[in-house]
C-alpha positions in Angstrom: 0.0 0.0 0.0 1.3 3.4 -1.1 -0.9 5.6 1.6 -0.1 5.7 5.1 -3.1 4.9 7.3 -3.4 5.5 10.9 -5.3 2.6 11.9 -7.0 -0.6 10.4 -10.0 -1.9 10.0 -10.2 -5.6 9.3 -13.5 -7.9 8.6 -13.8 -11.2 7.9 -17.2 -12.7 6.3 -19.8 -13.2 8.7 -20.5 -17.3 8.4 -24.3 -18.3 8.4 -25.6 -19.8 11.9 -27.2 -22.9 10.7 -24.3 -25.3 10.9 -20.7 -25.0 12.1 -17.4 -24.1 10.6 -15.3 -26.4 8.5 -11.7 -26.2 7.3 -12.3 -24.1 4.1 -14.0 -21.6 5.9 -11.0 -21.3 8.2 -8.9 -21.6 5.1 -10.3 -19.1 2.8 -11.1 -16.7 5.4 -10.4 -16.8 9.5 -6.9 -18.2 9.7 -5.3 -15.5 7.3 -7.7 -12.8 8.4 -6.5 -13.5 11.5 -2.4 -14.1 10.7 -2.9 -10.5 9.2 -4.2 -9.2 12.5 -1.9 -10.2 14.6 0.8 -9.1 12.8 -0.2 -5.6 12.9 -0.6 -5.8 16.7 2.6 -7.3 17.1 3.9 -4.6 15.2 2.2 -1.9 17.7 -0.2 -0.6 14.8 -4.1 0.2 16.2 -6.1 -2.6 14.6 -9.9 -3.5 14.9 -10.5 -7.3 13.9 -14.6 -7.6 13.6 -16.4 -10.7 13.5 -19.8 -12.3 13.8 -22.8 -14.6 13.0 -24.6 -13.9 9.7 -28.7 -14.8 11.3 -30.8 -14.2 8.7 -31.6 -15.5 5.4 -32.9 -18.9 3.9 -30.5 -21.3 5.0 -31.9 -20.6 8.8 -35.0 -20.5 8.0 -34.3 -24.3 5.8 -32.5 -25.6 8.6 -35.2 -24.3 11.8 -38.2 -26.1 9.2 -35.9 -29.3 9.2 -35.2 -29.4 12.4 -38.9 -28.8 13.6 -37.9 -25.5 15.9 -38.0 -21.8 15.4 -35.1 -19.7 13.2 -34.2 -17.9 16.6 -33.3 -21.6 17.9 -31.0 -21.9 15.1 -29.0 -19.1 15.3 -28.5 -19.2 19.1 -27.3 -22.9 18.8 -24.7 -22.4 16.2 -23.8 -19.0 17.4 -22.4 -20.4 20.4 -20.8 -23.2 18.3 -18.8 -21.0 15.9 -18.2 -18.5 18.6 -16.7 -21.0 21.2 -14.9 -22.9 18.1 -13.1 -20.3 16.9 -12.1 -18.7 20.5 -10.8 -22.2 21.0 -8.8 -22.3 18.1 -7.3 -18.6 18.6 -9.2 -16.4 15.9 -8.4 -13.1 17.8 -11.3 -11.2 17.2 -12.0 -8.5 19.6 -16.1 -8.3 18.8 -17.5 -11.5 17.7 -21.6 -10.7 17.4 -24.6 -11.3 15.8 -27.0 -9.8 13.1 -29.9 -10.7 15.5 -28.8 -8.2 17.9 -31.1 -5.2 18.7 -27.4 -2.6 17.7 -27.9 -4.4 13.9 -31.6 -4.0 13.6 -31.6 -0.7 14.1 -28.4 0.5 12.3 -29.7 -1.6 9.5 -32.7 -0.3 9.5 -31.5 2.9 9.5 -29.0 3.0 6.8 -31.7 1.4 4.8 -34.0 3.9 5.3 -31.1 6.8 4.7 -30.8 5.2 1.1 -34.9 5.3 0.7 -34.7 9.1 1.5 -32.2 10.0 -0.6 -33.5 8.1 -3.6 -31.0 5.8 -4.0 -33.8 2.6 -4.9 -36.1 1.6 -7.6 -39.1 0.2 -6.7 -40.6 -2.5 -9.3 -43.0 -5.4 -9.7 -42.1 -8.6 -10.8 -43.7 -12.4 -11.0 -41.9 -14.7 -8.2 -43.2 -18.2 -7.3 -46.1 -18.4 -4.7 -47.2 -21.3 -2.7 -51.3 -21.3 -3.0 -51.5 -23.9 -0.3 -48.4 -22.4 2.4 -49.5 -18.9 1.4 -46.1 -17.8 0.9 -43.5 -16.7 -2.1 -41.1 -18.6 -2.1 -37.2 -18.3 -2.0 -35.0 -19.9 -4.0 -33.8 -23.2 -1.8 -37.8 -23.5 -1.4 -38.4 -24.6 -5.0 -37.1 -27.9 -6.2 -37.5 -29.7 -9.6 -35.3 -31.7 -12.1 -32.3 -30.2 -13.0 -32.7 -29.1 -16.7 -28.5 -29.8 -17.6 -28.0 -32.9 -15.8 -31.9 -34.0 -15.2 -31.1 -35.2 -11.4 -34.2 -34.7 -9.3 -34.1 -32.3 -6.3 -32.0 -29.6 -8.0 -33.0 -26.6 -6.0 -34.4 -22.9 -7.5 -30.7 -21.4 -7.6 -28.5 -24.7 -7.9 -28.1 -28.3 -8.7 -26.0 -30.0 -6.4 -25.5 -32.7 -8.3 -24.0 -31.2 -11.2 -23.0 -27.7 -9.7 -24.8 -25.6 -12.3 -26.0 -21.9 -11.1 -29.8 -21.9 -11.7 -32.6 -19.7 -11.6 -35.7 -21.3 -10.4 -37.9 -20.8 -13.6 -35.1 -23.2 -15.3 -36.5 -26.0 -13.1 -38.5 -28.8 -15.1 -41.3 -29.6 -13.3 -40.8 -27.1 -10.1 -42.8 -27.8 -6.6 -42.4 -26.2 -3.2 -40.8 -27.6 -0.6 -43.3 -26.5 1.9 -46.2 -28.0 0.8 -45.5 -30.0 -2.1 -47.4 -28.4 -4.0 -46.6 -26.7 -7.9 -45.6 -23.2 -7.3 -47.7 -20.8 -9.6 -46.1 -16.9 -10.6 -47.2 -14.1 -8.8 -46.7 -10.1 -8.9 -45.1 -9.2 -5.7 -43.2 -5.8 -5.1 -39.7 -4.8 -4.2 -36.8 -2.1 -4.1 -33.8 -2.8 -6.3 -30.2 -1.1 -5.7 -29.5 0.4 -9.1 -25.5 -1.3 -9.5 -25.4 0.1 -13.1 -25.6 3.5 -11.8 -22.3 3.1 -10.1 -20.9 1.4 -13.0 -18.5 4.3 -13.9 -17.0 5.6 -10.6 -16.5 1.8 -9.5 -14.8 0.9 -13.2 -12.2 3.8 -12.1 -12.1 2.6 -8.3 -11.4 -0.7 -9.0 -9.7 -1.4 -12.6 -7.5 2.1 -12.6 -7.2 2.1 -8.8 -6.4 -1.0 -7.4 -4.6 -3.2 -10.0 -2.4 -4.3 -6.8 -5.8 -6.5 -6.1 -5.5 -10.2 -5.9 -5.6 -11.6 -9.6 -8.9 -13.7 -8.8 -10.5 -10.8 -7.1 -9.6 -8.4 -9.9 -10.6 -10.3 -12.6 -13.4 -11.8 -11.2 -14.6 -7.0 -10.8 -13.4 -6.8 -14.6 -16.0 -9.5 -16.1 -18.6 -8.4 -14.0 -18.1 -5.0 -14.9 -17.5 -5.7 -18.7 -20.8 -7.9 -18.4 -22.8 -4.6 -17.3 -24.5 -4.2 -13.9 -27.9 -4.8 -13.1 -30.2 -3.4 -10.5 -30.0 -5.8 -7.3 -33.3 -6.5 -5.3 -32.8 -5.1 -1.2 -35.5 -6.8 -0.7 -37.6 -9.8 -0.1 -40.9 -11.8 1.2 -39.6 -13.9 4.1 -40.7 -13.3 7.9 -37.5 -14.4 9.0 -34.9 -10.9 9.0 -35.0 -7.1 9.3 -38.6 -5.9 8.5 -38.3 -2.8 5.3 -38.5 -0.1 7.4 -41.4 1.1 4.6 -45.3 1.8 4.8 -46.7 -0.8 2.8 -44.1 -3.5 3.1 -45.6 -5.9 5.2 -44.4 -9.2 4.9 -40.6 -7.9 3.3 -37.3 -8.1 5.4 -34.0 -6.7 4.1 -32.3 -9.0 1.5 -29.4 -11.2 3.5 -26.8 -9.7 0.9 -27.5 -6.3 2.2 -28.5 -6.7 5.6 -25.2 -8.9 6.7 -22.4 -6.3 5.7 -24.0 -4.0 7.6 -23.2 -6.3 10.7 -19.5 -5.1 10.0 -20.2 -1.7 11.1 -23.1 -2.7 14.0 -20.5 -5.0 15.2 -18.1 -2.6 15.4 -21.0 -0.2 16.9 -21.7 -2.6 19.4 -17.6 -2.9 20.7 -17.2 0.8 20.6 -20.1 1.1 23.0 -18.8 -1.4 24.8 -15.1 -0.2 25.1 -14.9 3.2 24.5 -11.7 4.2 26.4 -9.8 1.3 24.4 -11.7 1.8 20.5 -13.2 5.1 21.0 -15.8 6.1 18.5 -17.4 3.7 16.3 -17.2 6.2 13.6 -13.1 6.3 13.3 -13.0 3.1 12.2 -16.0 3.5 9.3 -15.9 7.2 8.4 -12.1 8.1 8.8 -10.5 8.3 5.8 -7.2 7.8 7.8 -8.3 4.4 8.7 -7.6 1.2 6.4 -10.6 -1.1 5.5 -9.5 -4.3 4.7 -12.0 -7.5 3.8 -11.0 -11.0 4.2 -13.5 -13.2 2.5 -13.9 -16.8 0.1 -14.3 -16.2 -3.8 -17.8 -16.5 -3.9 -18.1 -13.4 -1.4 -16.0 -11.1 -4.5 -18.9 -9.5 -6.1 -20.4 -8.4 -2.9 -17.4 -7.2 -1.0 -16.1 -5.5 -4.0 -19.1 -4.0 -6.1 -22.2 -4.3 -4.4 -21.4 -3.4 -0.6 -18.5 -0.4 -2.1 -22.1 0.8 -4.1 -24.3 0.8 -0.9 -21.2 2.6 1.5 -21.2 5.5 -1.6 -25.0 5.7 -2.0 -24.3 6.4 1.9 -22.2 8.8 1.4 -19.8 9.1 4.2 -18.5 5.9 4.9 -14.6 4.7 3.6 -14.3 2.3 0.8 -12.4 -1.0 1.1 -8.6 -0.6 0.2 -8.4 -4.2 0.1 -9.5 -7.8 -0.2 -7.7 -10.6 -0.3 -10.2 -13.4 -1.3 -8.5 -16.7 -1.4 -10.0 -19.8 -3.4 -11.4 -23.0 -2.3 -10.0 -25.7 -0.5 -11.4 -29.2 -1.3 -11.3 -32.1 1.1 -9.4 -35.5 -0.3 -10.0 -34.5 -3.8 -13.2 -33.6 -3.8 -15.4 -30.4 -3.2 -16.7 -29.4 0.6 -20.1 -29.7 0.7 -22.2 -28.8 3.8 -25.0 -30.5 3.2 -23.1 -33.8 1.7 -21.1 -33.1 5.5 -18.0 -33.8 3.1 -16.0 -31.7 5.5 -14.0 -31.0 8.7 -15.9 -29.7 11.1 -13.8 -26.9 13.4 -15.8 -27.8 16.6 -15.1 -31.8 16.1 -11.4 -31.7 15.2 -10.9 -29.4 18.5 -12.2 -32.5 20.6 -9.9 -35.0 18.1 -7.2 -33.4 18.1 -7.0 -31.2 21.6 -4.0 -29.1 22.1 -3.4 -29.3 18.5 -4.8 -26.0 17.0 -1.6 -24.9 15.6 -1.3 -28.2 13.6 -4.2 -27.3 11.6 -3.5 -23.8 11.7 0.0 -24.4 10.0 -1.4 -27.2 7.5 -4.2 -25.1 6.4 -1.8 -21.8 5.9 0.7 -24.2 3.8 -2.2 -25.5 1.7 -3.8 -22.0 1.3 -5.6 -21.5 -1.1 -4.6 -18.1 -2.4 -4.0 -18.3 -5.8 -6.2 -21.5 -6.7 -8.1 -24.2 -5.5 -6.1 -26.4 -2.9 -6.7 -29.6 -1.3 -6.5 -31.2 2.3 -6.1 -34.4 2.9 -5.3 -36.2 6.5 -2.1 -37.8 4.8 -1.0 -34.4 4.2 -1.8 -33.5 7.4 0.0 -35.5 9.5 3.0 -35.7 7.1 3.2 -31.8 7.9 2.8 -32.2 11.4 5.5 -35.1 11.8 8.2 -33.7 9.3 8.0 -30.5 9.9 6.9 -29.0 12.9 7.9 -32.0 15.1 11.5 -32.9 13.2 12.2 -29.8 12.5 11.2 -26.7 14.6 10.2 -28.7 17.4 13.4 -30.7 16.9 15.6 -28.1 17.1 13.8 -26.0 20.3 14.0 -29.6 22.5 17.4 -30.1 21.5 19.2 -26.3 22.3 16.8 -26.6 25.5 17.7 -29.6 26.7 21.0 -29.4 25.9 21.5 -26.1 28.0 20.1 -27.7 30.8 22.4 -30.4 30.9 25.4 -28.9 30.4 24.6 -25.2 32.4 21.8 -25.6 34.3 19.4 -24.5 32.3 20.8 -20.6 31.9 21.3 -18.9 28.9 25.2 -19.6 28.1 28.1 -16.8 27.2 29.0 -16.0 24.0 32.2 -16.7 23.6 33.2 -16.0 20.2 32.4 -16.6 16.9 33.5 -18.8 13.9 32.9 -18.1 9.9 30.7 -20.8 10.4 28.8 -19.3 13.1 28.7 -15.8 11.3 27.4 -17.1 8.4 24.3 -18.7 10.1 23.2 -15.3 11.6 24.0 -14.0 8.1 20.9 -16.4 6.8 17.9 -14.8 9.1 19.6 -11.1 9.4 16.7 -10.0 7.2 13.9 -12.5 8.2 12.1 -8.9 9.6 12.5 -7.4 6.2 11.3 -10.7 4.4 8.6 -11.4 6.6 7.0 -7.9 6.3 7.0 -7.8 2.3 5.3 -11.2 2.4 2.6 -10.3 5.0 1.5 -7.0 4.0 0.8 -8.0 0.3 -1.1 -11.0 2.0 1.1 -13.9 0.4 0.7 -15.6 4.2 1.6 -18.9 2.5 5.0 -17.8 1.5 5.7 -16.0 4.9 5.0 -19.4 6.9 7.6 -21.0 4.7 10.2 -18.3 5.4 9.3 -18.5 9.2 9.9 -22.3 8.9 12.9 -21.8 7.2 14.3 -20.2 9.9 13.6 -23.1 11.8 15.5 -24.8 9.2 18.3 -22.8 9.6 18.6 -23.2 13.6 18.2 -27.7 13.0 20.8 -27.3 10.5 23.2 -25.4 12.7 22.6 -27.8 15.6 22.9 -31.2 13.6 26.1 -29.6 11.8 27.9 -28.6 14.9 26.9 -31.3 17.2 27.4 -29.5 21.1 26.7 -32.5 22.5 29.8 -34.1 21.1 31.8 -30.8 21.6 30.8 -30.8 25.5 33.3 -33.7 25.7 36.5 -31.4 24.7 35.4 -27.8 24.0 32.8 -26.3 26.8 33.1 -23.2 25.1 32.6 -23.8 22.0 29.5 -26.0 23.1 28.4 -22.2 25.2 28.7 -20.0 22.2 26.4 -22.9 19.9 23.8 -22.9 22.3 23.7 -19.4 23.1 23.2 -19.0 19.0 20.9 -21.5 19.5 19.0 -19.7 21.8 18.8 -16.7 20.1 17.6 -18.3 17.4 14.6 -20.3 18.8 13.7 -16.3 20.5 13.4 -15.5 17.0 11.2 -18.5 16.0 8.9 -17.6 19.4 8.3 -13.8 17.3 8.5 -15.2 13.7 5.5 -17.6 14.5 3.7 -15.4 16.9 0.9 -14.9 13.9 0.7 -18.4 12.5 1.0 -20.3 15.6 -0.6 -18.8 18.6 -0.4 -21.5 21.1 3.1 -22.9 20.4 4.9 -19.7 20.6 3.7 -18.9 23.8 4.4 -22.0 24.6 8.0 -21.5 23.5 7.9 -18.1 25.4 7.4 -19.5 28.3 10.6 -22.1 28.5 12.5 -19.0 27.2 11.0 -16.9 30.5 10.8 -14.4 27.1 8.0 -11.7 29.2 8.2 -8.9 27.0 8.8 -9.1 23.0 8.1 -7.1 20.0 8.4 -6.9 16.4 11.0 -4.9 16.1 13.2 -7.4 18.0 13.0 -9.9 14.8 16.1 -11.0 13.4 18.0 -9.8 16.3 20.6 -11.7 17.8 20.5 -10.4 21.7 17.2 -10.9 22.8 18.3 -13.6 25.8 20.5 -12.5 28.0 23.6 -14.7 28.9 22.8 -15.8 32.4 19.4 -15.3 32.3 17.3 -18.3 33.8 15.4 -20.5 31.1 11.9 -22.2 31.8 11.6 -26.2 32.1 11.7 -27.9 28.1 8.8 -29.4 26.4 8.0 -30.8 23.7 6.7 -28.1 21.2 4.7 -30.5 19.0 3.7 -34.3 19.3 3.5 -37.0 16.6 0.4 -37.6 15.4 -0.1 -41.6 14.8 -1.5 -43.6 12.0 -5.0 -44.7 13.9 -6.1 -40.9 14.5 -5.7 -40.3 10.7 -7.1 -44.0 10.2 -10.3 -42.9 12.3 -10.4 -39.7 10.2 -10.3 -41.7 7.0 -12.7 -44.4 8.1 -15.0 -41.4 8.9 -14.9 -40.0 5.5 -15.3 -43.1 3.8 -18.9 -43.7 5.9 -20.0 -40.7 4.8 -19.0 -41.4 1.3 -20.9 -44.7 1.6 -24.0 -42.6 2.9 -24.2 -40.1 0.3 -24.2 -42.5 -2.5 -26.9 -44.3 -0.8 -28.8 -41.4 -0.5 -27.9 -39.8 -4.0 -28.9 -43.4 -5.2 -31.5 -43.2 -8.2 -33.1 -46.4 -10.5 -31.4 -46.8 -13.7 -33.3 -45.8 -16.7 -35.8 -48.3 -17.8 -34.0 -49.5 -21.3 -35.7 -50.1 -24.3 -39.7 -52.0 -25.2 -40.6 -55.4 -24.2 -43.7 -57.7 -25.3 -45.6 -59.9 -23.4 -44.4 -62.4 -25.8 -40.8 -61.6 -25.2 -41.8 -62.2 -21.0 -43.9 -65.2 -22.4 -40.8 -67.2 -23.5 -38.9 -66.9 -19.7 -40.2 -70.0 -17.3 -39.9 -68.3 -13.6 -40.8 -70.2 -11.3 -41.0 -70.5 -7.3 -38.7 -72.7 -5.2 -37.4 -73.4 -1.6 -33.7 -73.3 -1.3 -32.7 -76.3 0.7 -29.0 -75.7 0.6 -27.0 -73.2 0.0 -22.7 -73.3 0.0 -19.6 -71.2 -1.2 -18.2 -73.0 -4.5 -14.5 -74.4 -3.7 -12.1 -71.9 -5.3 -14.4 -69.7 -6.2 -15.1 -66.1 -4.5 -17.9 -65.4 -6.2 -20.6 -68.4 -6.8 -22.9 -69.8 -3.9 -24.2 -73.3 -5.1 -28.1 -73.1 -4.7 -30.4 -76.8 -4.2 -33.5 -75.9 -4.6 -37.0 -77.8 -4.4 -38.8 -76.7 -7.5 -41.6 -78.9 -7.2 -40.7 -80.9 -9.7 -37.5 -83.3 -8.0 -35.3 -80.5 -7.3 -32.6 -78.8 -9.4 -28.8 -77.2 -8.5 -28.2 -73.4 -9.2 -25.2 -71.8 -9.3 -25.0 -67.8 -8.8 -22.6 -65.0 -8.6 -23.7 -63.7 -5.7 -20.8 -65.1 -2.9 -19.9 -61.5 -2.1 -23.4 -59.7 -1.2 -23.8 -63.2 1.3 -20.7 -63.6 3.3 -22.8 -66.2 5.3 -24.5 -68.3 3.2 -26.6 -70.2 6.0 -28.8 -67.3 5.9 -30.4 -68.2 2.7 -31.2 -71.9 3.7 -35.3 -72.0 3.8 -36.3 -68.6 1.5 -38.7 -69.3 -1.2 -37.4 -67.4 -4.2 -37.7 -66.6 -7.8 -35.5 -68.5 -11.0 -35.5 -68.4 -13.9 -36.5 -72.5 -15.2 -35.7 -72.3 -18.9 -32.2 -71.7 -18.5 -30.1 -74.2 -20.8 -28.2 -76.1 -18.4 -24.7 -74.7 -18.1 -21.1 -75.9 -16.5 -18.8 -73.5 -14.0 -16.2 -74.6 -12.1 -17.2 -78.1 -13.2 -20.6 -77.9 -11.1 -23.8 -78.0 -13.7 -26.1 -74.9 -13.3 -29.7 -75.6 -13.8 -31.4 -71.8 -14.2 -30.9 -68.6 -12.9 -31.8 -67.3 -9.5 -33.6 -63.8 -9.7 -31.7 -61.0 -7.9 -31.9 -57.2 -7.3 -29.2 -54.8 -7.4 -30.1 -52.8 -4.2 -28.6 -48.6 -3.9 -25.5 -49.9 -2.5 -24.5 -52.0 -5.6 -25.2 -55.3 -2.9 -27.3 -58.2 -5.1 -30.3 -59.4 -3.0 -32.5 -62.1 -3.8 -35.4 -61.8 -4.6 -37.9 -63.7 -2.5 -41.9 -64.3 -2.1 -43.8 -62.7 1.0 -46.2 -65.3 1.4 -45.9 -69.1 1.3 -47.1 -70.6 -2.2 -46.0 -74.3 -3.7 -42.7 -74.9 -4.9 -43.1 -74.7 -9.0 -45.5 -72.1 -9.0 -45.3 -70.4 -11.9 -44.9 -66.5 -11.9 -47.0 -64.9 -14.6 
């Protein structure tokens, strides 16, 4: 950034209260958001980080109707969930709220109803589908039909998850309402639209002459949009679940979720300004200064509205600041394959802090290393634990046990003189002399990727130096040769304690602690004095455990259920395929038998030998069906359908004497098919 701002303010996007937070949210958004922020604190600068529950909108109201209780039950369940989750995990925000509160409502309100004064909406009719029977229009996720690209059923008004296609909910074949089942019909209803192509110039300028330092993705996501020509974006909509339009006349309409959530930036902020006015002072400093440094942290399907619709509603305003950045990241996919909430393909923040307790940083480094800034990134628990086992424990956890325990061994656990130093030496301290300098250009162009690598490297650096110059060995002969390597040593895990202050939270502090380091500062980075010889260290411990195959086993195993589950429940009949006569069914002989026996073939995993009493002597039957009936036994005594006419055929030497009728059941498992009342063997079906 060329300007010089006095403060910062930085968001991150509100996530909707009607499930938890996964990994790509954390990913995308929370984890650098927050990196970001604690950098600038560390650095002394005055920083706001705001945060909170997004309340409103369809997805509660979807979730509240599934679950049988009220919206306002959702969004005080999962508010608490996210809020504890991410407190747990160390996302530093100092006002985590909620666009329920009574501070949103109004401010909300009130900014909507500064726009409707000024004359900044259109009002317009248009036809939106009604429910006759639930007496209700309906939103989007309420409508549901075939998909018209891929023709999977249950494709939803504005997307089919099968296929992933955007959709508009006249595109449906064959739409009906959720509600009640019923088929939607058009109706007028009336609303007020934000008229985007009225800011088209002075945002064109803004953003494609003004901030070509902008993220690639984010950039060119503004450019296409704005090349495509804005349209006039409804405010409003019919729900009874949000802000009502503070309108005469508008019974029935609450704010639009898109508009009505930004706002909760500046409520939120509202609400911890009123709250803490000696430490944030005015609520207005951070929104209206133009000395102050809005930055939004958000996922790439949050672009449009951070960058061209929100901007529009702050300038219709009038005397708000405009973002000077946002550094939207891409997605992150889960073992190959995309998060989906409501496929619960994902890692759930709240469960992996009871699977994995104490280990917040693990996730917080593996999730920084795999961001997803430039494109779409995957995690898998492989990955994962590889990351966690080479890296933070062989190498930077490595290197703090060893210069820790070492000095307690060999001088009682106090910092050790320096007592000269070799080219050797010298040229280590050369290699992090500008890990400050390095660090900074990273993390204020928001490539936090890159500065967790250099940070790491810096580990590197001090592992290196301690497996190269082996004090343990050199305690035998040299004692002072062995104090001036550990004192290095020293200094250098210090440096790690500040380096990795905002990636890893917990372990630094951690790491602070054996050091007795009670005061530290940015500034101090890359310096080579920040223990003082003599100066009494705390006890050593491990930094980071090993994480063992069977937690990533149970991981895996988990995934793979939930794979098994969504096929089942994604399972559909396979197209009926071509015509049939009844003279084509006329020539096939099915008849009824008992099976009497009922064996695994010798040498054979597949084939079950079948004897059956057909009524007419008996018959043998082999089938294909070993590995759907692990326990054959269970068969023994079911009267079932086969197929008589068969020509007799051999298989594994064994003669086959017809067919016995199965069914391929949603789980690709072939189950026989059987009668559900008693009739005579060699009854023929017909």
């Amino acid at each position: 950034m060329d300007k010089k701002f006095k403060r910062t303010t930085v968001t991150s996007a509100l996530p909707y209260a009607n499930g938890p937070v996964h990994i790509g949210h954390l990913a995308g958004v929370y984890v650098p958001a927050d990196i970001y922020v604690r950098y600038l604190r560390l650095k002394g600068e005055e920083v706001v980080f705001i945060g909170g529950s997004d309340e409103h909108g369809v997805p509660v109201t979807i979730r509240a109707k599934k679950e049988g209780c009220t919206p306002q039950d959702v969004v005080d369940r999962y508010h608490k969930i996210i809020k504890d989750s991410f407190q747990e995990f160390g996302i530093s925000f100092d006002v985590y709220s909620r666009t329920t509160s009574a501070t949103h409502h109004k401010l909300a309100s009130d900014f909507f109803r500064t726009l409707y004064d000024k004359g900044e909406f259109i009002e317009k009719e248009s036809e939106q589908y009604y429910d006759e029977e639930a007496k209700q229009f309906l939103a989007d996720r309420y409508i549901v039909g075939e998909c018209p690209r891929c023709h999977a059923q249950g494709a939803y008004g504005d997307q089919c998850e099968k296929c992933g296609s955007a959709l508009s909910p006249e595109e449906l074949i064959n739409p009906v309402s959720k509600l009640s089942g019923a088929k939607p019909v058009m109706r007028k209803t009336k609303h007020w639209y934000l008229p985007l192509d009225k800011h088209e110039g002075w945002l064109r300028k803004w953003i494609l002459d003004d901030h070509k330092e902008w993220r690639t993705n984010v950039y060119g996501q503004c450019k296409s949009w704005l090349d495509n020509g804005l349209q006039p974006r409804a405010v409003s909509r019919d729900l009874d679940w949000g802000i009502p339009v503070p309108v005469e006349g508008a019974e029935g309409k609450v704010l639009y979720v898109w508009f009505d959530a930004p706002i909760g930036y500046i409520s939120n902020t509202k609400e911890l300004c009123d709250n803490n006015p000696d430490k944030f002072g005015n609520w207005e400093k951070w929104w209206k200064d133009p000395e102050t440094r809005l930055v939004h942290f958000i996922g790439k399907d949050n672009i449009v509205f951070h960058c061209i619709v929100f901007p529009s509603m702050l300038k219709a305003e009038g005397s708000y600041i405009l973002p000077d950045n946002v550094p939207s990241n891409e997605f992150l996919n889960l073992e190959g394959d995309k998060i989906s909430t409501s496929r619960n393909w994902a890692v759930w923040l709240n469960e992996y802090l009871v699977d994995f307790p104490g280990k917040q940083d693990t996730l917080r480094y593996v999730l920084t290393a795999n961001a997803p800034e430039t494109k779409d990134n995957d995690f898998t628990w492989k990955d994962f634990q590889a990351r966690n086992n080479n890296e933070l424990v062989a190498i930077y956890g490595n290197f703090v046990n060893r210069a820790l325990v070492l000095t307690q061994k060999y001088f009682e656990g106090k910092v050790p003189e320096l007592k000269g130093l070799t080219d050797y030496d010298k040229a280590t301290l050369q290699e992090f002399a500008d890990v400050k300098e390095k660090l900074e250009q990273l993390l204020d162009n928001f490539k936090f990727r890159d500065a967790q690598k250099e940070a790491m490297n810096l580990a590197r650096i001090g592992n290196k130096y301690l497996a190269e110059t082996e004090p343990w060995k050199l305690s035998k002969t040299d004692m002072d040769r062995t104090s001036s390597i550990l004192h290095i040593g020293l200094q250098i895990a210090a440096n790690l304690a500040i380096a990795f202050e905002p990636f890893l939270p917990f372990s630094s502090e951690k790491l602070r602690k054996m050091l007795n380091m009670n005061s530290f500062d940015w500034n101090q980075l890359g310096k080579i004095d920040l223990l003082q010889t003599g100066a009494q260290l705390g006890k050593a411990e491990l930094l980071f455990e090993k994480i063992e195959d069977e937690a990533i086993d149970a991981q895996m195993k988990r995934l793979e259920n939930i794979k098994k589950e969504n096929e089942a429940n994604n399972w559909q009949p396979e197209p009926i395929e071509g015509q049939s006569t009844i003279d084509d069914f006329a020539k096939l002989d099915i008849r009824v038998g008992t099976i009497l026996e009922c064996q695994k073939v010798p040498k054979s995993d597949k084939l079950l030998q079948f004897k059956i009493d057909d009524g007419l002597g008996g018959r043998t039957i082999l089938s294909g069906i070993a590995k759907s009936y692990p326990d054959p036994q269970e068969l023994v005594g079911l009267q079932v359908l086969f197929v008589a006419n068969f020509p007799t055929r051999k298989m594994m030497g064994l003669e086959s004497q017809g067919m016995i009728m199965s069914a391929v059941d949603k789980d690709g498992k072939l189950v026989v098919t059987s009668v559900s009342k008693k009739v005579a063997n060699g009854s023929r079906v017909g």
